[in-house]
C-alpha positions in Angstrom: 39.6 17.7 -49.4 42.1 18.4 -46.5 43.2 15.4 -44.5 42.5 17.9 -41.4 38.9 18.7 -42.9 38.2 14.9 -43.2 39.5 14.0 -39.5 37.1 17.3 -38.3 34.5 15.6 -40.2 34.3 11.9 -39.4 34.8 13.5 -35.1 31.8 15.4 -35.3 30.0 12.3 -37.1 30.5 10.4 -34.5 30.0 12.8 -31.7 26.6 13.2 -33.4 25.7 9.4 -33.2 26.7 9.5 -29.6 24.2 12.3 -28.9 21.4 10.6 -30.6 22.3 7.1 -28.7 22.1 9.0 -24.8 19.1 11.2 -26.0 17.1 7.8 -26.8 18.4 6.5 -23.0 17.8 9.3 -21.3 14.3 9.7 -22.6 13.4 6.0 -22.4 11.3 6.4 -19.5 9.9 10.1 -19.1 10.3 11.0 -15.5 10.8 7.7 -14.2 14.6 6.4 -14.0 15.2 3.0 -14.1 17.5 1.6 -10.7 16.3 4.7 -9.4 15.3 4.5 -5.4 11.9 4.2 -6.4 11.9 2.7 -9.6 12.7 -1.0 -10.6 12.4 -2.9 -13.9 11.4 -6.3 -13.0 11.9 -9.4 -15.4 13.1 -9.7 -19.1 12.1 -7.2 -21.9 9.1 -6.3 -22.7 6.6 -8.6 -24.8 4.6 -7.5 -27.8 1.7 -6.8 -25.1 4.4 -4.3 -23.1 4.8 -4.7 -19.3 2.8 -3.6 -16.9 3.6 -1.0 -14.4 2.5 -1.9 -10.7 2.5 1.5 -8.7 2.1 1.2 -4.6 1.0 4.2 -2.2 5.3 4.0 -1.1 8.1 1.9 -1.4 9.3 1.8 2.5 6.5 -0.2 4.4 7.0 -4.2 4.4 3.4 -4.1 3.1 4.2 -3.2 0.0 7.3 -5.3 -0.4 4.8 -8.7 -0.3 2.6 -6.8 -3.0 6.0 -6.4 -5.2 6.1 -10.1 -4.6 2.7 -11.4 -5.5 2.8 -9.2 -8.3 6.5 -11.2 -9.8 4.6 -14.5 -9.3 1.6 -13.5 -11.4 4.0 -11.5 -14.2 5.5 -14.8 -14.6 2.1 -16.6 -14.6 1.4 -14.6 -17.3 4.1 -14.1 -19.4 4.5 -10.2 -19.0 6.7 -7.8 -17.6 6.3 -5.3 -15.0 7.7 -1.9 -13.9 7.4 -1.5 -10.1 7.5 2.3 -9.1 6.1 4.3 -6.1 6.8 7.5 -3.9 9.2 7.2 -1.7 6.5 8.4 0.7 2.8 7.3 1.1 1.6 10.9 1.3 2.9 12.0 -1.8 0.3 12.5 -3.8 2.1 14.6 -6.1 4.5 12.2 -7.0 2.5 9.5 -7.7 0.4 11.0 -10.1 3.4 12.0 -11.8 4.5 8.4 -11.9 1.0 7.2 -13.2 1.4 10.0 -16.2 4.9 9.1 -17.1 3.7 5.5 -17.3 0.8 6.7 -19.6 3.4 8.3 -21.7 5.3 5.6 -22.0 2.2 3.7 -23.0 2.2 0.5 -20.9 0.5 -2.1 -21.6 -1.6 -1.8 -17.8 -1.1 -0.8 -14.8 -1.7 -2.1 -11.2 -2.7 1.3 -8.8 -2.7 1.6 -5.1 -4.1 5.0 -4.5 -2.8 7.6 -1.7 -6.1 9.1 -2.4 -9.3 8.1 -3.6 -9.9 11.6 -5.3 -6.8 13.2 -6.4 -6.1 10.3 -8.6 -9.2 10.3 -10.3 -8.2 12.4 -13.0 -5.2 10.2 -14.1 -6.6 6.9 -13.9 -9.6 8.4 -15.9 -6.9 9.7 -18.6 -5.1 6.2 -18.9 -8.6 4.8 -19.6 -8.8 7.1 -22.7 -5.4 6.2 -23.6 -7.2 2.4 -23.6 -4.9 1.4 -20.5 -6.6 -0.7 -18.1 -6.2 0.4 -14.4 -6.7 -2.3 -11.9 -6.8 -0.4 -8.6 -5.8 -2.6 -5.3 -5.6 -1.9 -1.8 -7.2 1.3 -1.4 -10.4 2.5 -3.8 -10.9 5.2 -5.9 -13.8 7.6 -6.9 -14.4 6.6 -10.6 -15.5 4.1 -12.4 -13.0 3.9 -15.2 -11.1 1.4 -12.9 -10.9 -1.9 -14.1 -11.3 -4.1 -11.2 -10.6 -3.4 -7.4 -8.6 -5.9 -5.3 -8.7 -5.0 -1.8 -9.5 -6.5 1.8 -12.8 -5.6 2.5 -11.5 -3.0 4.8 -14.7 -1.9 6.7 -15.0 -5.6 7.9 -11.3 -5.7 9.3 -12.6 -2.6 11.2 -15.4 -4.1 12.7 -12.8 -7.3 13.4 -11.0 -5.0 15.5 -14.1 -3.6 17.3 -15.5 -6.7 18.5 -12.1 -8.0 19.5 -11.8 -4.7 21.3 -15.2 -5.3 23.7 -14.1 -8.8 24.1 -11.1 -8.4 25.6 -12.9 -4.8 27.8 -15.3 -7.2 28.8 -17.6 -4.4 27.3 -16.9 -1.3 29.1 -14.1 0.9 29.0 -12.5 4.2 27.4 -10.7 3.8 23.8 -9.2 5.9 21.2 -8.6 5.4 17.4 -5.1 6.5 15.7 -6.0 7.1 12.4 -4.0 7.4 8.8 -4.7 10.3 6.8 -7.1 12.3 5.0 -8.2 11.4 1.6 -7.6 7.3 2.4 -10.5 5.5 1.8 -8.7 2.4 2.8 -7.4 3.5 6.3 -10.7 5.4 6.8 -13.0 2.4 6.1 -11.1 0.5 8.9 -11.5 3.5 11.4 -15.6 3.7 10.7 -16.1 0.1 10.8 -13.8 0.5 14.1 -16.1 3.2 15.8 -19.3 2.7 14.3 -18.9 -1.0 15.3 -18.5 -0.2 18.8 -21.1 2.9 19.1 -23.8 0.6 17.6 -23.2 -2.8 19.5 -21.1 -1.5 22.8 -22.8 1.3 24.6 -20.9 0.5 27.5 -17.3 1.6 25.5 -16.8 5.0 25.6 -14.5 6.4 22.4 -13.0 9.4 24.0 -10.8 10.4 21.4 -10.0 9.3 17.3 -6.9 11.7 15.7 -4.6 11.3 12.4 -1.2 10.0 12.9 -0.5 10.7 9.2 2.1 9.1 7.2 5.1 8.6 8.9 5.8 6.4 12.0 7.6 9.6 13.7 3.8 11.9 13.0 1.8 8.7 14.6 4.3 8.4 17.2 3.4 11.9 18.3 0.5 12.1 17.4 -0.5 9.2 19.9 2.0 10.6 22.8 0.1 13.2 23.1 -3.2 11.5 22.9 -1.8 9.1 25.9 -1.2 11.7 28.0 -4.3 13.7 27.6 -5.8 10.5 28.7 -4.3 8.8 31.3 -7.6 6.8 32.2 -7.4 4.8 28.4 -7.5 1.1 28.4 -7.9 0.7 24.8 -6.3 2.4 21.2 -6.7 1.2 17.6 -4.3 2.2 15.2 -5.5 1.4 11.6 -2.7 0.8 9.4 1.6 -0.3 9.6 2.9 3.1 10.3 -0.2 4.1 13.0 0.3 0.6 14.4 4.3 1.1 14.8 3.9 4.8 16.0 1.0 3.7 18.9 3.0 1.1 20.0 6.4 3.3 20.6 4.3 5.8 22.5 2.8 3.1 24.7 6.3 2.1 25.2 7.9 5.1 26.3 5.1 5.7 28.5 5.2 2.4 30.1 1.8 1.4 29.2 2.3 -1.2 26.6 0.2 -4.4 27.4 -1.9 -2.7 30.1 -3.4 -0.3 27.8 -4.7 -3.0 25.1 -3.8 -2.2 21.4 -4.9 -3.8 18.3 -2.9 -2.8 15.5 -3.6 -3.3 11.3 -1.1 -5.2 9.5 2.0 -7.6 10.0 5.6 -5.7 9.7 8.4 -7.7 12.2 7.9 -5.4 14.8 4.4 -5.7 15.2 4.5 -9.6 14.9 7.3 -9.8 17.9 5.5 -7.3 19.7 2.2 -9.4 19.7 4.1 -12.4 20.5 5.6 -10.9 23.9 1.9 -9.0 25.0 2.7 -5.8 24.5 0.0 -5.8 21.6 -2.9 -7.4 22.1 -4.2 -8.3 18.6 -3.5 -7.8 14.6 -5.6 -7.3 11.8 -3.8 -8.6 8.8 -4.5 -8.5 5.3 -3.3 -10.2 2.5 -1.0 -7.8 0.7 0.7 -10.6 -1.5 -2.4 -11.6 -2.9 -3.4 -7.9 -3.8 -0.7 -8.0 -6.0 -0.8 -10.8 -7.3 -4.6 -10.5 -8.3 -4.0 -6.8 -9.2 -1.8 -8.3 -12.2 -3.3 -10.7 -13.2 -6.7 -8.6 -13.7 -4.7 -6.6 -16.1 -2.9 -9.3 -18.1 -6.8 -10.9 -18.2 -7.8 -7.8 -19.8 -4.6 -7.6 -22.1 -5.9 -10.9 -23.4 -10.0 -9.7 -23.6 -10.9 -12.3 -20.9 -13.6 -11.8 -18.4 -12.2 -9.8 -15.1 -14.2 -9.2 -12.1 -15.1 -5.6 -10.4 -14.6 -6.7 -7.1 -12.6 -8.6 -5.8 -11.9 -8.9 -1.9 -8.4 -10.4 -0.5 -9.8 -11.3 3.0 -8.7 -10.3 6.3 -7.9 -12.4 9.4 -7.6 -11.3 13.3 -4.4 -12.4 14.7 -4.3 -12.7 17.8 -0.5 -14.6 19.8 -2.7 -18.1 20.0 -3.2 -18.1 16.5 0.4 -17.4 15.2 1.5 -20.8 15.0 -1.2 -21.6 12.9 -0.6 -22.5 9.2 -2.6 -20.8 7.9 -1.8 -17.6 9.9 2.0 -18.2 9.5 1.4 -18.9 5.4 -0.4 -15.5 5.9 2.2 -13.6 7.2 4.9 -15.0 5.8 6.6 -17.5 8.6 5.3 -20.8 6.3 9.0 -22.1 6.7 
């Protein structure tokens, strides 16, 4: 044979063996890259039982960044692996079904599910129960029961937390409002109708003039309750019911110069909310425990990996903070100033 011919021969060869290698890369995780900004592999490789993929409404909030931590602790509890990847943002439905079906592809070995809505996602979670993948579902519920478990605060209660906190600090009369999330949420909207039927049941002397969605983004609630402040200069109270309502209710009562004389009780415990309860300008929290969600939500599925015994329900409590209580430890521990 030609010495040319054999040279030809042993390049395409090899050029061959390099296609094969970045086709098996490439295709390693359908749809889902790896380092991507909202995809992460998190620990060592996989075990024989695979990893489990933990899959929150978003990536941005600080919420979600104490799940990813309870959820580490618990992998390494349990000797397992986990893939942590979520839309970029909470409303997008779209995308996290399309996370939850790659992961299904890629046959994990479980996966942890914090719904952006408690029916759109019924169909996938019900198809990675046929695929004998267990779905633990945390913070927010869905509409089937092919879930394995669901970890969650028992979110009507934290409504009705806020309610009562609400007349208190009204001395039982006055005019309120309600920011709320989003349709479809059945996390956000439990909060909101323990918030309102709370109060319309035990306060007759509160009058809710007006509830409206602040949607997903700070900047949409931050509108959304400017214009909800000025249609109603008379208000002396507004509940926002989750991180991004909380954030965008406060800003608005800031640039109207109401903050602290119109009294706000906001749902969860990002920095800004914290320092704003600390200097007045909000007048309570209602915190969850987000850490333990995850941290719960994995180890459900790595129980059921192993055939043990999990439970259907399982509620992560739910605490009123108000700026006397911060220094607590308990309330520190919760929000993460235990140092």
């Amino acid at each position: 044979m030609n010495k040319n011919v054999l040279i030809l021969a042993f390049v395409l060869i090899a050029a061959a063996a390099v296609g094969i290698g970045l086709f098996l890369k490439t295709t390693r995780s359908p749809g889902i890259q790896p380092g991507s900004a909202n995809s992460r592999d998190v620990g060592r490789e996989p075990h024989r039982s695979g990893p489990i993929a933990v899959i929150p409404k978003g990536t941005t909030h600080s919420f979600w960044n104490a799940v990813l931590a309870g959820a580490q602790k618990a992998a390494k509890e349990n000797d397992v692996d986990i893939f942590w990847a979520g839309p970029d943002r909470e409303g997008d439905r779209e995308k996290q079904i399309q996370i939850v079906e790659d992961f299904i592809v890629k046959k994990v070995a479980g996966i942890v599910l914090a719904p952006t809505d408690s029916r759109a996602l019924v169909p996938v979670v019900e198809r990675a129960a046929e695929a004998k993948i267990p779905v633990a579902i945390i913070d927010s519920d869905i509409e089937t029961q092919a879930r394995l478990s669901f970890v969650a605060t028992d979110n009507y209660a934290g409504g009705a937390l806020a309610a009562k906190h609400m007349a208190h600090l009204l001395g039982g009369k006055g005019k309120v409002a309600v920011i709320k999330y989003m349709p479809g949420s059945a996390s956000t909207a439990a909060r909101e109708n323990g918030f309102m039927e709370t109060l319309k049941a035990m306060y007759p002397g509160i009058d809710m003039v007006e509830d409206r969605y602040g949607m997903d983004t700070v900047e949409t609630a931050l509108s959304a309750a400017e214009d909800l402040l000025t249609r109603h200069k008379e208000l002396d109270g507004i509940f926002a019911c989750n991180e991004s309502t909380s954030l965008g209710a406060l800003r608005a009562l800031e640039s109207q110069g109401r903050a602290g004389s119109v009294k706000m009780i906001g749902f969860d415990a990002a920095d800004a909310l914290i320092r704003s309860l600390e200097s007045g300008r909000i007048a309570a929290l209602v915190v969850q425990n987000p850490f333990a969600m995850g941290y719960k939500g994995v180890g459900c599925v790595a129980a059921a990996i192993k055939g043990e015994p999990v439970e259907k329900r399982i509620d992560t409590g739910v605490q009123l903070v108000t700026k006397d209580r911060l220094n607590s430890p308990e309330i520190r521990a919760l929000i993460g100033r235990s140092d």
